[in-house]
C-alpha positions as a Markdown table, in Angstrom:
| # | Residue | x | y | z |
|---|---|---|---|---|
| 1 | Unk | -13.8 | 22.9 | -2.6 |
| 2 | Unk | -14.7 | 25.1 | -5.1 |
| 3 | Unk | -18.4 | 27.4 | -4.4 |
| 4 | Unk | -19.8 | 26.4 | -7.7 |
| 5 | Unk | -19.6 | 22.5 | -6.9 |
| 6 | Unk | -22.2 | 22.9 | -4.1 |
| 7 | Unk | -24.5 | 24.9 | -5.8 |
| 8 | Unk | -26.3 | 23.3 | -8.6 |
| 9 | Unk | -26.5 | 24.6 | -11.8 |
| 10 | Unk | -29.5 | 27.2 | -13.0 |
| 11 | Unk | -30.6 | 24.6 | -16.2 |
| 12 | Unk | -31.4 | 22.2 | -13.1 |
| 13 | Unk | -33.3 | 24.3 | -11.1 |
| 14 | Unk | -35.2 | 25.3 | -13.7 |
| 15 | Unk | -35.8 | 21.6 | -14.7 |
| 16 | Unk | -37.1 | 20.8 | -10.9 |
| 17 | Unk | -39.7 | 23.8 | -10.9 |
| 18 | Unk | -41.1 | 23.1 | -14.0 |
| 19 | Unk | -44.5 | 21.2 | -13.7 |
| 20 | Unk | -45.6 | 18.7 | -16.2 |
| 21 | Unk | -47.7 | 20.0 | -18.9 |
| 22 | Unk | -51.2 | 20.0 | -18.9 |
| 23 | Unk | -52.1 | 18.3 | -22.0 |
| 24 | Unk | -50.3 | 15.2 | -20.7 |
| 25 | Unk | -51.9 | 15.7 | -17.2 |
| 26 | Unk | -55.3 | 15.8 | -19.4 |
| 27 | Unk | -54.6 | 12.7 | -21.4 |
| 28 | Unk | -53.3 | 10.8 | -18.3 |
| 29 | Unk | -57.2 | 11.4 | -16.6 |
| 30 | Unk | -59.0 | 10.9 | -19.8 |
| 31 | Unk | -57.8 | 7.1 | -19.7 |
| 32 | Unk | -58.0 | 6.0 | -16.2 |
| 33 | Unk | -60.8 | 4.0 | -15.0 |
| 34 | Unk | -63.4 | 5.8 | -13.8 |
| 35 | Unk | -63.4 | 3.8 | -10.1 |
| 36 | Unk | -59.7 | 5.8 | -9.4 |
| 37 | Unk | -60.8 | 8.8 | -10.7 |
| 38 | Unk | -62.5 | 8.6 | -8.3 |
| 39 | Unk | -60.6 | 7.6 | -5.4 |
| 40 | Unk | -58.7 | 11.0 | -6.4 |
| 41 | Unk | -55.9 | 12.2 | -7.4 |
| 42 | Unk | -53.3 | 10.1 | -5.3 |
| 43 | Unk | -55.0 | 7.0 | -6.4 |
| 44 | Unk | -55.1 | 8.2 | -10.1 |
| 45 | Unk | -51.6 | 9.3 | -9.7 |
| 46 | Unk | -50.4 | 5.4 | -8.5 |
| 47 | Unk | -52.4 | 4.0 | -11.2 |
| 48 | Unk | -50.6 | 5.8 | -13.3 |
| 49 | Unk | -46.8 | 4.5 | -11.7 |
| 50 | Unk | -48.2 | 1.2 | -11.5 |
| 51 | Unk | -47.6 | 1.2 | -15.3 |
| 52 | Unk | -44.9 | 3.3 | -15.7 |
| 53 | Unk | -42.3 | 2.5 | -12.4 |
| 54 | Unk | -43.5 | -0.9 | -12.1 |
| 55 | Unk | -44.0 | -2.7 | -15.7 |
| 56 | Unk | -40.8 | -2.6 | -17.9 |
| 57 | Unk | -41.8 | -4.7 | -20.7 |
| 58 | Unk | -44.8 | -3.0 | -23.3 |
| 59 | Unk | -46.6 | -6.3 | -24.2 |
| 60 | Unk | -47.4 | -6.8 | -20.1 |
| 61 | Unk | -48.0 | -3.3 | -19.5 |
| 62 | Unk | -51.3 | -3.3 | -22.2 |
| 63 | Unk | -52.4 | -7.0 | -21.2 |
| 64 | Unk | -52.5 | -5.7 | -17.6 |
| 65 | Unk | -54.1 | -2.2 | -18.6 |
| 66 | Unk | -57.1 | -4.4 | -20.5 |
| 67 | Unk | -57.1 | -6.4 | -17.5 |
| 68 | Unk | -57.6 | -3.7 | -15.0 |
| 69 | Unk | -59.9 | -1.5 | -17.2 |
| 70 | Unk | -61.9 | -4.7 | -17.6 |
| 71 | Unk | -62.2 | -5.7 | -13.8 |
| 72 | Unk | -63.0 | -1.3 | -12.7 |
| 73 | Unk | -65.4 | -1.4 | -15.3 |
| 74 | Unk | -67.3 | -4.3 | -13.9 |
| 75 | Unk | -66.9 | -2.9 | -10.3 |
| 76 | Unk | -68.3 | 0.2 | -11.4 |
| 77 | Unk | -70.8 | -1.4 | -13.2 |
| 78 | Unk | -71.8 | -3.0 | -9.5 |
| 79 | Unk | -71.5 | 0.2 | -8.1 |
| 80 | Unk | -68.4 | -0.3 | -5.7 |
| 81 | Unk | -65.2 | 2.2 | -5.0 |
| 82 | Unk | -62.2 | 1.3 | -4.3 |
| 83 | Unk | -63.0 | 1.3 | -0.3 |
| 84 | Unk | -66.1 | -1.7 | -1.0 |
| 85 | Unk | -63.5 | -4.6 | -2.9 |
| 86 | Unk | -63.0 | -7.2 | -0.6 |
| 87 | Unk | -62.5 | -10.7 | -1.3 |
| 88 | Unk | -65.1 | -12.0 | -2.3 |
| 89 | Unk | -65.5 | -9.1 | -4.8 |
| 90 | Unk | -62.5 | -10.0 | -6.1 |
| 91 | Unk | -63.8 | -13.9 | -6.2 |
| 92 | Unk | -67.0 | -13.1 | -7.8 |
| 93 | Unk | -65.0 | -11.5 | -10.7 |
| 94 | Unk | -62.7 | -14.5 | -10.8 |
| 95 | Unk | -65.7 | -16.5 | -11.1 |
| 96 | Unk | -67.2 | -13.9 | -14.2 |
| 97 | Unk | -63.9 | -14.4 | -15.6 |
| 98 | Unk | -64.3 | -18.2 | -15.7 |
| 99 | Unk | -67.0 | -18.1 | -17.8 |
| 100 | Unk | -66.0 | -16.0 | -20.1 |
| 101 | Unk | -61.9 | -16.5 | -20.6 |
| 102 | Unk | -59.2 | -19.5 | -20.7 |
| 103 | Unk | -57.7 | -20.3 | -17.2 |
| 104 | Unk | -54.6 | -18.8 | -18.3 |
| 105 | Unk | -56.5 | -15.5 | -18.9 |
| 106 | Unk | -58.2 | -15.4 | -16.0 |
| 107 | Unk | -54.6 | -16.1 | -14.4 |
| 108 | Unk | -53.4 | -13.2 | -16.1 |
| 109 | Unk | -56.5 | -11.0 | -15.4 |
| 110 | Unk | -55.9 | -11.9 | -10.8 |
| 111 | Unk | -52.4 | -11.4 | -11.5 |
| 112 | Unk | -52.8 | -7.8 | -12.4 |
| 113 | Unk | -55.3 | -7.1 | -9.7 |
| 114 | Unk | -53.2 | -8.6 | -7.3 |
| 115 | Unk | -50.4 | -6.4 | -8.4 |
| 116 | Unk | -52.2 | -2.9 | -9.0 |
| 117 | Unk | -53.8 | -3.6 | -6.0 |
| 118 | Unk | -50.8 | -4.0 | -4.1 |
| 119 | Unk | -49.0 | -1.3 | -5.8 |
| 120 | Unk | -52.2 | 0.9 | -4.1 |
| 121 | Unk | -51.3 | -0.6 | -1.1 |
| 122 | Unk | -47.7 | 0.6 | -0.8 |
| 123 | Unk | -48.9 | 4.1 | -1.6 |
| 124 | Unk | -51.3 | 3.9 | 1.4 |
| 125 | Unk | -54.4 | 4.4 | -0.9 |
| 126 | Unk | -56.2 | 1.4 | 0.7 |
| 127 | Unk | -55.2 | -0.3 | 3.8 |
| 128 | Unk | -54.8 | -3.8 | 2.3 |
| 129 | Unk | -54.9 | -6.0 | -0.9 |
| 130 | Unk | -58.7 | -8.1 | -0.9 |
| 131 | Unk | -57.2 | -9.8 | -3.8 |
| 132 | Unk | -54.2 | -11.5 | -1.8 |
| 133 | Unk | -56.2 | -14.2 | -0.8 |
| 134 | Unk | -58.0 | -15.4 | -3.7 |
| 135 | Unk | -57.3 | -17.9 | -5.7 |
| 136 | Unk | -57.0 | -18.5 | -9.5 |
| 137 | Unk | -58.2 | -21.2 | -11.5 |
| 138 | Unk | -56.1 | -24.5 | -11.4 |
| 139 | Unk | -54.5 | -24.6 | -15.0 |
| 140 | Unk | -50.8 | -26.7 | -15.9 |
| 141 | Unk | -49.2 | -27.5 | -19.3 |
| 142 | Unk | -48.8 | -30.8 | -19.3 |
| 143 | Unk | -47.0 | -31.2 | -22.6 |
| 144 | Unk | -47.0 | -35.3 | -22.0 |
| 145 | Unk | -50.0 | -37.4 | -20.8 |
| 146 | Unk | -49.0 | -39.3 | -18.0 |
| 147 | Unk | -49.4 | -43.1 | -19.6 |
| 148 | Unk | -47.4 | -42.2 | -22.7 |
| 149 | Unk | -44.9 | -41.3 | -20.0 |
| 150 | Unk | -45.0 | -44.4 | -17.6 |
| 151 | Unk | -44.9 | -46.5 | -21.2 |
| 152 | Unk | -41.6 | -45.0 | -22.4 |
| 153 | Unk | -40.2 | -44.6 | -18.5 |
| 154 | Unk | -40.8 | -48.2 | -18.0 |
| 155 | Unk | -39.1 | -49.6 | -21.4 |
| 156 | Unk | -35.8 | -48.3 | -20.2 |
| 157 | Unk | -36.1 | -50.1 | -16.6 |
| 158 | Unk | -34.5 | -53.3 | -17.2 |
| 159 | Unk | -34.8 | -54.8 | -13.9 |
| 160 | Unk | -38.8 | -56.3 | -13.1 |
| 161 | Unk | -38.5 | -55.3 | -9.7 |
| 162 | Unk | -38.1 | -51.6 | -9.9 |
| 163 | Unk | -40.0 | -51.7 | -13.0 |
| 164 | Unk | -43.5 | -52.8 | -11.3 |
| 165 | Unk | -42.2 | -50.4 | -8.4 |
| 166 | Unk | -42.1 | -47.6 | -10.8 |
| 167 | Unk | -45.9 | -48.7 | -12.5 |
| 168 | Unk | -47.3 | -48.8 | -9.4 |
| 169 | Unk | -45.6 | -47.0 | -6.4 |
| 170 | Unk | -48.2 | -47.5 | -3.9 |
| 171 | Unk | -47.1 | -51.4 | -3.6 |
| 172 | Unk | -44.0 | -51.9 | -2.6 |
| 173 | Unk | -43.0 | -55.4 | -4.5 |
| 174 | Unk | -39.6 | -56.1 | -2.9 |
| 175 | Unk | -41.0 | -56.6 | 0.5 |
């Protein structure tokens, strides 16, 4: 092996000791709730991979920043840090969210908690996610009412048996 294989090259040494600028450290701080500011600067620094490790597609990235800006703006607004949110913080938010949002929103809105939160988790800024156990609003599209459905189900079933089987499944006709 040749001595200049194993050593690596001066341009990438210089790239490694280089430290990020500090306009763009600056900026980063200037938009981070004020709740992980904070928690300091290993929370603000997760906050900040949350976004940008974790959240590949733009249009998710900025619905979950509103989200999240929204719910540390309302905990700070309480006057709780990142140590006080328990579940039923995170529940009484849900609950302010339901008043105020669709179901699907307020989906949306745990969803990101639920995954910032454990994103803090994994960096061992707080010992567990309060939001894992809370639920979200029951919401499904049903695209289909459920009688138009039976109607148009049952007009194919040519057989009376397993078509008042099928209208009514609780009584079993046959026996």
């Amino acid at each position: 092996m040749d001595s200049r294989e194993k050593t690596p090259s001066k341009q990438l040494v210089r790239r490694k000791t280089e430290s990020i600028p500090t306009e763009i450290v600056e900026s980063l701080n200037s938009v981070a709730p004020i709740l992980i500011k904070r928690a300091g600067a290993k929370a603000t620094k997760r906050f900040y991979e949350f976004f940008t490790a974790n959240i590949r597609n733009r249009n998710t990235r900025e619905a979950y920043y509103r989200a999240l800006t929204d719910f540390f703006a309302w905990c700070d607004q309480k006057n709780l840090s990142l140590d006080d949110l328990e579940p039923i913080v995170i529940a009484a938010y849900v609950e302010h969210l339901g008043t105020v949002y669709s179901k699907p929103t307020v989906k949306r809105h745990l969803a990101a908690i639920r995954m910032c939160l454990d994103w803090l988790v994994v960096g061992q800024v707080i010992p567990m996610n309060p939001s894992s156990s809370v639920l979200g609003p029951k919401y499904a599209l049903c695209l289909v009412d459920r009688e138009s459905f039976y109607r148009v189900a049952v007009g194919y079933i040519e057989d009376d048996t397993y078509r008042a089987l099928f209208m009514n499944p609780l009584t079993d006709s046959r026996r």
